[in-house]
C-alpha positions as a Python dict, from the first residue, in 0.01 Angstrom:
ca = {
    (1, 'X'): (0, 0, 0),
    (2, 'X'): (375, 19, -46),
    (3, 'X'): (594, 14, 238),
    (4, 'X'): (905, 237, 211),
    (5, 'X'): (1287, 115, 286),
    (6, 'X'): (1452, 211, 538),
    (7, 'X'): (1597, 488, 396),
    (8, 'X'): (1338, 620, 228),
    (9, 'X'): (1149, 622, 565),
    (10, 'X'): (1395, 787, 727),
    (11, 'X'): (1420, 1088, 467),
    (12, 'X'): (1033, 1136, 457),
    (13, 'X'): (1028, 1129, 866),
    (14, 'X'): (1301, 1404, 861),
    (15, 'X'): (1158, 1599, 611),
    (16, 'X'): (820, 1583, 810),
    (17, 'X'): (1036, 1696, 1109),
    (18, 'X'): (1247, 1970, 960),
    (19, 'X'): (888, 2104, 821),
    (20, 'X'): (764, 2143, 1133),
    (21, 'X'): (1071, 2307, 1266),
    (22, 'X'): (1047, 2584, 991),
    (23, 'X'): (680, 2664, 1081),
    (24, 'X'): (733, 2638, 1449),
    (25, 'X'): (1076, 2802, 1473),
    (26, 'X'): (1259, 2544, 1681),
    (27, 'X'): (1585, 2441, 1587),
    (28, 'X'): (1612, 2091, 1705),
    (29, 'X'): (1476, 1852, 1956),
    (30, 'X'): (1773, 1749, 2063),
    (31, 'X'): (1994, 2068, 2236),
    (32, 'X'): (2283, 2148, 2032),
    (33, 'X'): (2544, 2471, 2151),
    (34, 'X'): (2840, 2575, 1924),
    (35, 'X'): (3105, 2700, 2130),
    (36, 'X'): (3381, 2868, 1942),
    (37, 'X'): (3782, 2859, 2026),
    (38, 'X'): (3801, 3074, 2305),
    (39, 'X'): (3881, 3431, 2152),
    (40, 'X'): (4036, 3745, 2286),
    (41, 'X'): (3795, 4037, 2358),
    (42, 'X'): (3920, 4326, 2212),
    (43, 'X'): (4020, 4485, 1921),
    (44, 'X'): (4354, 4400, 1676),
    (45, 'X'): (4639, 4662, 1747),
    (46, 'X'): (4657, 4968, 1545),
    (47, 'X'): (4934, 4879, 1366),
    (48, 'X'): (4782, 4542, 1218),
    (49, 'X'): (4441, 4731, 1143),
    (50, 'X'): (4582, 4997, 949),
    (51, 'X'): (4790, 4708, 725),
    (52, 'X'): (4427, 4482, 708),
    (53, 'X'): (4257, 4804, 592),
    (54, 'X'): (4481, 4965, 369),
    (55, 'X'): (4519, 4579, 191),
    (56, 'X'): (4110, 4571, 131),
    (57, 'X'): (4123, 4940, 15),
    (58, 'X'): (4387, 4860, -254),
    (59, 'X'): (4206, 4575, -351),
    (60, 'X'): (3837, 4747, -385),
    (61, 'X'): (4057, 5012, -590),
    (62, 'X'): (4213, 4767, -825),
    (63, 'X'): (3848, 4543, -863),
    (64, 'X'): (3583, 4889, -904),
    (65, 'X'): (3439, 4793, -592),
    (66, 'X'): (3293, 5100, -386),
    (67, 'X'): (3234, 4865, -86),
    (68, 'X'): (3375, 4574, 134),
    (69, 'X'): (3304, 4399, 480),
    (70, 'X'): (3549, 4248, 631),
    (71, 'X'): (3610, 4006, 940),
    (72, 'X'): (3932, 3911, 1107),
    (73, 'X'): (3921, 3668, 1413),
    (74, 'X'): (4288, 3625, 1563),
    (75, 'X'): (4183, 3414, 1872),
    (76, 'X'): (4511, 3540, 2037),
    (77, 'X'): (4583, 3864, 1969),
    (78, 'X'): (4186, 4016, 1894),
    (79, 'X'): (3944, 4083, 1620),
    (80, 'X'): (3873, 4335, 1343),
    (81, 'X'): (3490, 4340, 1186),
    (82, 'X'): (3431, 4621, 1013),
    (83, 'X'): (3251, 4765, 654),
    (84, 'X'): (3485, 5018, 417),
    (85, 'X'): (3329, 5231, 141),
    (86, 'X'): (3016, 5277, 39),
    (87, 'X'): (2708, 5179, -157),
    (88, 'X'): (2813, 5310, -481),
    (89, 'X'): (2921, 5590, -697),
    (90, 'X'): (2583, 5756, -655),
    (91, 'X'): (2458, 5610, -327),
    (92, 'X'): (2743, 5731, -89),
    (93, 'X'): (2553, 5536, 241),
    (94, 'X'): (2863, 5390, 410),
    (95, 'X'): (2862, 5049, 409),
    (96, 'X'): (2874, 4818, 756),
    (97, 'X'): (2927, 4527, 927),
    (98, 'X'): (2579, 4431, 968),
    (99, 'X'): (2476, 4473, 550),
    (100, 'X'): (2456, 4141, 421),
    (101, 'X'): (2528, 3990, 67),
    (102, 'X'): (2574, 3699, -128),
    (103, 'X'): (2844, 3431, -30),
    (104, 'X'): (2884, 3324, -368),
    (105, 'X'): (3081, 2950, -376),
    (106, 'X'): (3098, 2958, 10),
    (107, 'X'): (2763, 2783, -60),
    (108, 'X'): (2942, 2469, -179),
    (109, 'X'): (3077, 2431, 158),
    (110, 'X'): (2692, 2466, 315),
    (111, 'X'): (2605, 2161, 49),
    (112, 'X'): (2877, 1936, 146),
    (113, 'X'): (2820, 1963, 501),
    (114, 'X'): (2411, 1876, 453),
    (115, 'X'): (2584, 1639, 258),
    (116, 'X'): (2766, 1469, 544),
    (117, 'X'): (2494, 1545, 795),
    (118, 'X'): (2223, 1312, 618),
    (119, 'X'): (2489, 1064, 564),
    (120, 'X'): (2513, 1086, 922),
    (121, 'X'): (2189, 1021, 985),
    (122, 'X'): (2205, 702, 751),
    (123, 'X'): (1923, 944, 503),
    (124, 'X'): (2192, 928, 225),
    (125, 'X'): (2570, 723, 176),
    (126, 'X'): (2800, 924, 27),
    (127, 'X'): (2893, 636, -227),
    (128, 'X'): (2511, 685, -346),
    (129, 'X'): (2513, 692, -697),
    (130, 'X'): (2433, 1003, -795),
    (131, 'X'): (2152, 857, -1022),
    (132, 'X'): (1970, 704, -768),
    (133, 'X'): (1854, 1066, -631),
    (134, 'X'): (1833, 1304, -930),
    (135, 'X'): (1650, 1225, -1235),
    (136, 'X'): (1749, 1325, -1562),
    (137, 'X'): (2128, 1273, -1546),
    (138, 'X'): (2153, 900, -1689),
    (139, 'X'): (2484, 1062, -1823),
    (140, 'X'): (2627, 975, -1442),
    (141, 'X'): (2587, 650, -1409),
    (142, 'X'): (2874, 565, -1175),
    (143, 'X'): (2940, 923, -989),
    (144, 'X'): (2857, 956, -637),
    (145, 'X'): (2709, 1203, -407),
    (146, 'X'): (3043, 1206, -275),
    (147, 'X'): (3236, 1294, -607),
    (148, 'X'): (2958, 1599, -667),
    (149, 'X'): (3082, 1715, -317),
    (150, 'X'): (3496, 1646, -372),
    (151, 'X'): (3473, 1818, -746),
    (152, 'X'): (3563, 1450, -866),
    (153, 'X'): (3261, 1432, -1130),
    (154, 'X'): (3420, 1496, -1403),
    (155, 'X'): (3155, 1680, -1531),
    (156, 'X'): (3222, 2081, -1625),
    (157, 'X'): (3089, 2391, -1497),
    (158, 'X'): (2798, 2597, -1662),
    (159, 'X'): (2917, 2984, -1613),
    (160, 'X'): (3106, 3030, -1880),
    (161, 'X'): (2827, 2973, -2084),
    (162, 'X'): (2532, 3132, -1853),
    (163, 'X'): (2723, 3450, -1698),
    (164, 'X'): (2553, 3685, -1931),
    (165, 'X'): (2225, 3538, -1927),
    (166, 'X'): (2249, 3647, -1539),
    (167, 'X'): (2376, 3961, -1574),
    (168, 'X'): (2139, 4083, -1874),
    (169, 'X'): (1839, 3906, -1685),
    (170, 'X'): (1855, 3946, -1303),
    (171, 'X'): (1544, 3849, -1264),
    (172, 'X'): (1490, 3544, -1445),
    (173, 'X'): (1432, 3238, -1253),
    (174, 'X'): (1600, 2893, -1330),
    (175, 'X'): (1615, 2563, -1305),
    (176, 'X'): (1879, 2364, -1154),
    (177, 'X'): (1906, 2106, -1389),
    (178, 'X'): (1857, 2327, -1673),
    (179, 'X'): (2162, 2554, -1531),
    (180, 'X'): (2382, 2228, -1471),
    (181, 'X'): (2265, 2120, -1840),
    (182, 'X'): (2574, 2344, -1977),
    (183, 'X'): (2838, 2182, -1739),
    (184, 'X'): (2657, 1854, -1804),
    (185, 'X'): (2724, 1913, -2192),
    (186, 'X'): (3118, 1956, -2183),
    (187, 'X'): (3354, 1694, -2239),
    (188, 'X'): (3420, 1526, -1891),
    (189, 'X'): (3747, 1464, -1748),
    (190, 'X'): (3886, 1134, -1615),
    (191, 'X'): (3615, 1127, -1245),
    (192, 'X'): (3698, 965, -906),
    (193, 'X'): (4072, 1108, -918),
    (194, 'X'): (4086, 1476, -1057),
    (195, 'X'): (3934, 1777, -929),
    (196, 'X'): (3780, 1963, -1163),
    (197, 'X'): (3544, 2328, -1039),
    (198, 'X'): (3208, 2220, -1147),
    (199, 'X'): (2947, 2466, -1053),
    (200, 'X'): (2677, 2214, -1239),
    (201, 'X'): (2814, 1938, -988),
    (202, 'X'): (2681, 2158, -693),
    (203, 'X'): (2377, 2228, -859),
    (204, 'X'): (2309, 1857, -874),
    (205, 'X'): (2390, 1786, -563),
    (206, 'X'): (2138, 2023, -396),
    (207, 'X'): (1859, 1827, -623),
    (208, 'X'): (2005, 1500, -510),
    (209, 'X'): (1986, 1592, -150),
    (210, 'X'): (1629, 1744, -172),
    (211, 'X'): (1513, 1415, -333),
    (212, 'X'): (1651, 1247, -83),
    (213, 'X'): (1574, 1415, 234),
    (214, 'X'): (1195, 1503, 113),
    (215, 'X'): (1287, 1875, 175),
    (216, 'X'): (1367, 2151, -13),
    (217, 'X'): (1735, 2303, -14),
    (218, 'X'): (1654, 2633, 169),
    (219, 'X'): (1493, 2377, 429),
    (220, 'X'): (1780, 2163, 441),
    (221, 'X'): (2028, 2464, 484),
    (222, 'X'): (1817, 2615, 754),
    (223, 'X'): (1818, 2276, 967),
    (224, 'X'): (2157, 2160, 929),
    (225, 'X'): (2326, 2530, 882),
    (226, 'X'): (2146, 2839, 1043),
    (227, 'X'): (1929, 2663, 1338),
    (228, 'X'): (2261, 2476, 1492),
    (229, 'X'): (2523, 2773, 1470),
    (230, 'X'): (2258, 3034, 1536),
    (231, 'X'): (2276, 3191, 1178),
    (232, 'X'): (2013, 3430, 1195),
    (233, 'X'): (2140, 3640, 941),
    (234, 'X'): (2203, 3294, 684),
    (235, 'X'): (1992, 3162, 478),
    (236, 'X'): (1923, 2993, 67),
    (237, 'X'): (1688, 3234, -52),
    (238, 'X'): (1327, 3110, -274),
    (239, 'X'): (1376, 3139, -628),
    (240, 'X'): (1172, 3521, -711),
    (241, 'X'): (1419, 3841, -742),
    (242, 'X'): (1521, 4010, -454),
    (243, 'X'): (1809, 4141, -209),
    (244, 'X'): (1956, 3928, -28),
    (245, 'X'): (1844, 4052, 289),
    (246, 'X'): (1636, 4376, 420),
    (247, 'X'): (1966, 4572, 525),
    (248, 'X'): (2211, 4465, 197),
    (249, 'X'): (2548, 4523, 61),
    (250, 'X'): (2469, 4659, -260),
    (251, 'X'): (2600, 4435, -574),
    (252, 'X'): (2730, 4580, -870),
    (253, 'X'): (2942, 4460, -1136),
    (254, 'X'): (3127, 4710, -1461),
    (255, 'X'): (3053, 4674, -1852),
    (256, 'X'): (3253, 4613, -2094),
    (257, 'X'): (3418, 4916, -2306),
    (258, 'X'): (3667, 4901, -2571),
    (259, 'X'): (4003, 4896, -2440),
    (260, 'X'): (3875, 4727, -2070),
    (261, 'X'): (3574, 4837, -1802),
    (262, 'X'): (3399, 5125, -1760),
    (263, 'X'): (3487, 5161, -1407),
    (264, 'X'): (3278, 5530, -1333),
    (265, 'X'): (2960, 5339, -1425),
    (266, 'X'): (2900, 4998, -1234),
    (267, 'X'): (2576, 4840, -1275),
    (268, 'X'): (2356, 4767, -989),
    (269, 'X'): (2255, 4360, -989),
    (270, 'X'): (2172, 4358, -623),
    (271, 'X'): (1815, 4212, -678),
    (272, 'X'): (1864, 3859, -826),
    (273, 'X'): (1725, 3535, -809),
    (274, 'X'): (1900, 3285, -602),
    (275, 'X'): (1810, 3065, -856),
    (276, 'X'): (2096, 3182, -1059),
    (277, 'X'): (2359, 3009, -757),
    (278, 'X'): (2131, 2752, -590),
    (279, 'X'): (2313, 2497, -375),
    (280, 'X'): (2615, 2579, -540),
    (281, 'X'): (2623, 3015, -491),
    (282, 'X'): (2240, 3112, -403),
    (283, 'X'): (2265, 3176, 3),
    (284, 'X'): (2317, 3489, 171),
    (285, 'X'): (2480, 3608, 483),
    (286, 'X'): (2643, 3833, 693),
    (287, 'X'): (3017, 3935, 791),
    (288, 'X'): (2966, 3772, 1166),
    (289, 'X'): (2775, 3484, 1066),
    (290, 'X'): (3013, 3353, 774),
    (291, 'X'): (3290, 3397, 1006),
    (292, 'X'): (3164, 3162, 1264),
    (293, 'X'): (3020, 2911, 1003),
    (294, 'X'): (3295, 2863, 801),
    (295, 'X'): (3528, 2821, 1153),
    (296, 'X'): (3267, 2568, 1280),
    (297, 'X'): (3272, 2384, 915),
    (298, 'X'): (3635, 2375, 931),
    (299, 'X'): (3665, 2255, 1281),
    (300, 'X'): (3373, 1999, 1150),
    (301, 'X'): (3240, 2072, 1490),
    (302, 'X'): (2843, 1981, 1373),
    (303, 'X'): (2953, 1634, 1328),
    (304, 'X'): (3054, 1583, 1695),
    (305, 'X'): (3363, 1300, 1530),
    (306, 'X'): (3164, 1155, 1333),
    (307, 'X'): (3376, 960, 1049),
    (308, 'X'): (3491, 973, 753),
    (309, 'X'): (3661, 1294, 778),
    (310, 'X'): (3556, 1530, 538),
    (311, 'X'): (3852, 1692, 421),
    (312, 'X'): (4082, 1417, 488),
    (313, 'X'): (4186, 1331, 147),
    (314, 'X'): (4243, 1629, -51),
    (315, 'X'): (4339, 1661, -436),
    (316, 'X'): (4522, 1950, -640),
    (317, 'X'): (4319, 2199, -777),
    (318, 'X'): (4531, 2180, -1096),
    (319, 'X'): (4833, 2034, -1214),
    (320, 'X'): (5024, 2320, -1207),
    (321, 'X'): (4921, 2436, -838),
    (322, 'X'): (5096, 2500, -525),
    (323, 'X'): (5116, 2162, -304),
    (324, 'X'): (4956, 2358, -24),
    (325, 'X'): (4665, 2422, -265),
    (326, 'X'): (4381, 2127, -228),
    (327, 'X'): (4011, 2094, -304),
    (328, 'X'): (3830, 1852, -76),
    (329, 'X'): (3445, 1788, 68),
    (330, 'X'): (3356, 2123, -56),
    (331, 'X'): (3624, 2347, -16),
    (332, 'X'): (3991, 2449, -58),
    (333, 'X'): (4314, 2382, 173),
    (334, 'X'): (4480, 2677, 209),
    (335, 'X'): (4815, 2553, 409),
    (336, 'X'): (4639, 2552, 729),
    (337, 'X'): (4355, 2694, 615),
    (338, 'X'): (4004, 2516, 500),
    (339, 'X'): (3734, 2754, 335),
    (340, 'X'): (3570, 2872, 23),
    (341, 'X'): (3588, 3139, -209),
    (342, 'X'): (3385, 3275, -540),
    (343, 'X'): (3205, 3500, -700),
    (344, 'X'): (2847, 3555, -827),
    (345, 'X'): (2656, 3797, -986),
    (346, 'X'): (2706, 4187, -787),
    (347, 'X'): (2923, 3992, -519),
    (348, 'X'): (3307, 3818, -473),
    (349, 'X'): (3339, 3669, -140),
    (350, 'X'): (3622, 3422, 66),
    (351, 'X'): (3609, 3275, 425),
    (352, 'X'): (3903, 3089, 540),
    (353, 'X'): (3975, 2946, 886),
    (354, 'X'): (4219, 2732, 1080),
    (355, 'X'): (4053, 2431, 1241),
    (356, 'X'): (4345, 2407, 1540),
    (357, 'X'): (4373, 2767, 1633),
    (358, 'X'): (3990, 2932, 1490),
    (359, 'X'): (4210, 3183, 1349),
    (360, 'X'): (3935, 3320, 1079),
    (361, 'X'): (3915, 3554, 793),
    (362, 'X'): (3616, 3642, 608),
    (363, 'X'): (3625, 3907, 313),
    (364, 'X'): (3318, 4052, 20),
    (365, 'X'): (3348, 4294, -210),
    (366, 'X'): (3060, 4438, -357),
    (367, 'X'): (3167, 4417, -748),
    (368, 'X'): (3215, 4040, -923),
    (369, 'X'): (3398, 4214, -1159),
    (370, 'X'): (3748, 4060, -1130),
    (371, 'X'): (3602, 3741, -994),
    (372, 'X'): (3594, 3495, -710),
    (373, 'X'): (3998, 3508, -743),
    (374, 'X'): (4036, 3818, -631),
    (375, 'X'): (3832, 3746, -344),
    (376, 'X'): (4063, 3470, -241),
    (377, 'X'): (4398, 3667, -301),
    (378, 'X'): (4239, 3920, -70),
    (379, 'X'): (4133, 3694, 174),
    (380, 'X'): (4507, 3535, 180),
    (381, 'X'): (4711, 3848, 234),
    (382, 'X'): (4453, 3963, 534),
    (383, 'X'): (4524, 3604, 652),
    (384, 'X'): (4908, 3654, 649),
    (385, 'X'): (4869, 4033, 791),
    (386, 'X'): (4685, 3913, 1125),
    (387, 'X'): (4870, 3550, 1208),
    (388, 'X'): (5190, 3809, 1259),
    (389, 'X'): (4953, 4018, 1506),
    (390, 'X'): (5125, 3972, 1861),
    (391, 'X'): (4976, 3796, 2149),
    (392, 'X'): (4722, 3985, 2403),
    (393, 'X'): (4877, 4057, 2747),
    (394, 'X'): (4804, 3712, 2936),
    (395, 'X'): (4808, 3483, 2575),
    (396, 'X'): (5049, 3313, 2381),
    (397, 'X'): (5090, 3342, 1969),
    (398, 'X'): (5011, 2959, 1857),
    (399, 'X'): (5279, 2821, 1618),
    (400, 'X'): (5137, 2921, 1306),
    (401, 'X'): (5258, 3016, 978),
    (402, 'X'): (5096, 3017, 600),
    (403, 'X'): (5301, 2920, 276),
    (404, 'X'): (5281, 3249, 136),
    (405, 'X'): (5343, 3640, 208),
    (406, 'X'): (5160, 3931, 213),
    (407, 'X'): (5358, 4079, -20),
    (408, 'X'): (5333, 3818, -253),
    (409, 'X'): (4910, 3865, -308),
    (410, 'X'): (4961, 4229, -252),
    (411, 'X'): (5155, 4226, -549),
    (412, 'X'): (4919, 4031, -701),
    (413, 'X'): (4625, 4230, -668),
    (414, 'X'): (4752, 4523, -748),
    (415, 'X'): (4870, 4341, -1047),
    (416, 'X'): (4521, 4353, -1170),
    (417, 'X'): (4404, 4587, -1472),
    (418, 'X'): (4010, 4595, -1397),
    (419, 'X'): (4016, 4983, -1255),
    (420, 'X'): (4380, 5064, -1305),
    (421, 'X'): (4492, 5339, -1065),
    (422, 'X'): (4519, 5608, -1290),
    (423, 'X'): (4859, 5773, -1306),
    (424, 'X'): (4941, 6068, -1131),
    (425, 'X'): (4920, 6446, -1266),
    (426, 'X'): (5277, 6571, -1351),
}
């Protein structure tokens, strides 16, 4: 009989007790509450609602998107949740707060924070090689678990090459590896120092982490996600086509025409296989539930202070970026702001929050059209709207500002020439 490490015990024990916690519905043996910054009970004023809204309807305008939910948590002034538009050109259901969708790269910020919860637990280091977990990427030898999580692989990302193998076959399913085979093919950058976006580096880590932790990634994302911040609506769907979710945000996305998109025809993708994101764009959610995960992940409140901290040394997301623009431990620095932001197939989606203050936004639109940028220029200006909403009677405005304007993404959005506004009759 062999007798395992450690650390191989360890990860076969906790995937023996997450199992059990699927099938029985527990959460945890050990009691754990998530108690957000306190937040004031009522609505944003008029004034700032009618700015948030009328910045999410230019943007669905400009991107061909019939529908959006939105989520604005200003701890000291109030809250605006709502859903704008509908379903689609021909399905004119309005759309609401409760619908969910896909969270596109937001995933990436689920991974890392498995990541760091196994680590943790002393299942996995993050300065694991990477090959020590995941087979078939001999190609690695000297990238850590930690690099796949900081975007410091080198490696390069796989949708370029795959995006219309997932839109012309929804339903296929796929392989992780085999999807991070096209990233794994490009020439690689210098690793360790320079973030690069790396989809396939995602992809890898999930495998690495469900080697590791004898559970499968929609198990590990369940334990260490949903069950501890009471995510019923969240979840890393199995790999066979569906919606994501029994009451969903359509997705849609426009074809090509000559001369640009054919904006009065968008084509329904809202049945997909997860298998097309994985651990790097696969899980679902809803409006209310990415809002409080991604200001608990910021906040890094599942790790109770545990060290190191995860987004403690940031890089630039290119050479040419704004300093207040960093990629670390799964996500991007915003100025103040930690979160995520992509786009995947029928679905761009961004959720940003401030660890001091919880100020959170949380923005999807349901056509990936103009990609996960928009999503995050979107997400920006709503962010600069509400942190100039005034204080509630009884609170006080925090000192917080952003590095950028309204105006300025306002601009940029309707900059864009997906669905041009179409001039006016003379």
């Amino acid at each position: 009989m062999h007798l395992l490490s450690p650390r191989r015990w360890r990860a076969a024990a906790a995937g023996a007790v997450a199992l059990a916690l699927v099938l029985t519905g527990c959460s945890s043996e050990e009691s754990f509450s998530y108690t957000p910054p306190e937040q004031v009970d009522q609505a944003l004023p008029e004034d700032t609602t009618a700015q948030l809204q009328g910045a999410v309807e230019n943007a669905m305008a400009k991107s061909g998107a019939t529908g959006a939910i939105v989520g604005v948590w200003v701890p000291w002034s109030g809250t605006w949740v709502t859903g704008l538009g509908t379903q689609s050109v021909e399905d004119q259901t309005e759309v609401t707060a409760e619908m969910s969708f896909r969270v596109a790269d937001v995933t990436r910020l689920m991974t890392c924070d498995v990541l760091y919860a196994l680590a943790d637990e002393g299942v996995v280091e993050l300065d694991d090689p990477v090959t020590e977990h995941a087979s078939g990427v001999a190609q690695l030898e000297g990238i850590t678990l930690l690099d796949l999580c900081n975007g410091t692989s080198g490696i390069g990302s796989s949708e370029a090459a795959i995006k219309s193998a997932w839109l012309n076959t929804p339903e296929r399913v796929w392989a992780p590896l085999e999807l991070a085979s096209f990233g794994l093919g490009q020439t690689p950058v210098e690793p360790h120092t320079t973030y690069r976006d790396s989809d396939a580096g995602y992809l890898l880590l999930g495998l690495a982490l469900e080697r590791a932790a004898g559970m499968n990634a929609a198990e590990l994302i369940a334990k260490y996600i949903s069950a501890p911040l009471d995510l019923a609506g969240t979840s890393l769907p199995g790999a066979s086509p569906a919606e994501p979710g029994d009451n969903p945000l359509s997705g849609n996305y426009l074809k090509t025409i000559e001369g640009g998109y054919d904006c009065t025809a968008p084509v329904d993708i809202t049945t997909l296989s997860a298998s097309t994101g994985f651990t790097d764009s696969g899980a679902v959610s809803t409006i209310g539930d990415l809002g409080r995960f991604v200001q608990a992940s910021a906040r890094q409140a599942l790790r109770e202070g545990a060290e190191p901290d995860q987004f403690a040394s940031p890089l630039p997301t290119s050479s040419g970026a704004p300093s207040w623009y960093q990629a670390a431990g799964g996500a991007f620095l915003v100025g103040p702001l930690i979160g995520q932001h992509g786009w995947t197939p029928g679905y761009a989606t961004a959720a940003y929050s401030d660890p001091e203050t919880g100020f959170t936004v949380a923005v999807v639109l349901n056509n990936s059209t103009a990609g996960g940028g928009l999503a995050a220029y979107l997400a920006w200006e709503l962010a600069a709207i509400a942190s100039k909403a005034p204080a509630a009677d009884g609170q006080t405005a925090p000192e917080f500002g952003l590095p950028f304007t309204a105006e300025q993404y306002h601009e940029t959005i309707s900059g864009l020439t997906i669905c041009a506004t179409p001039p006016a009759a003379e």
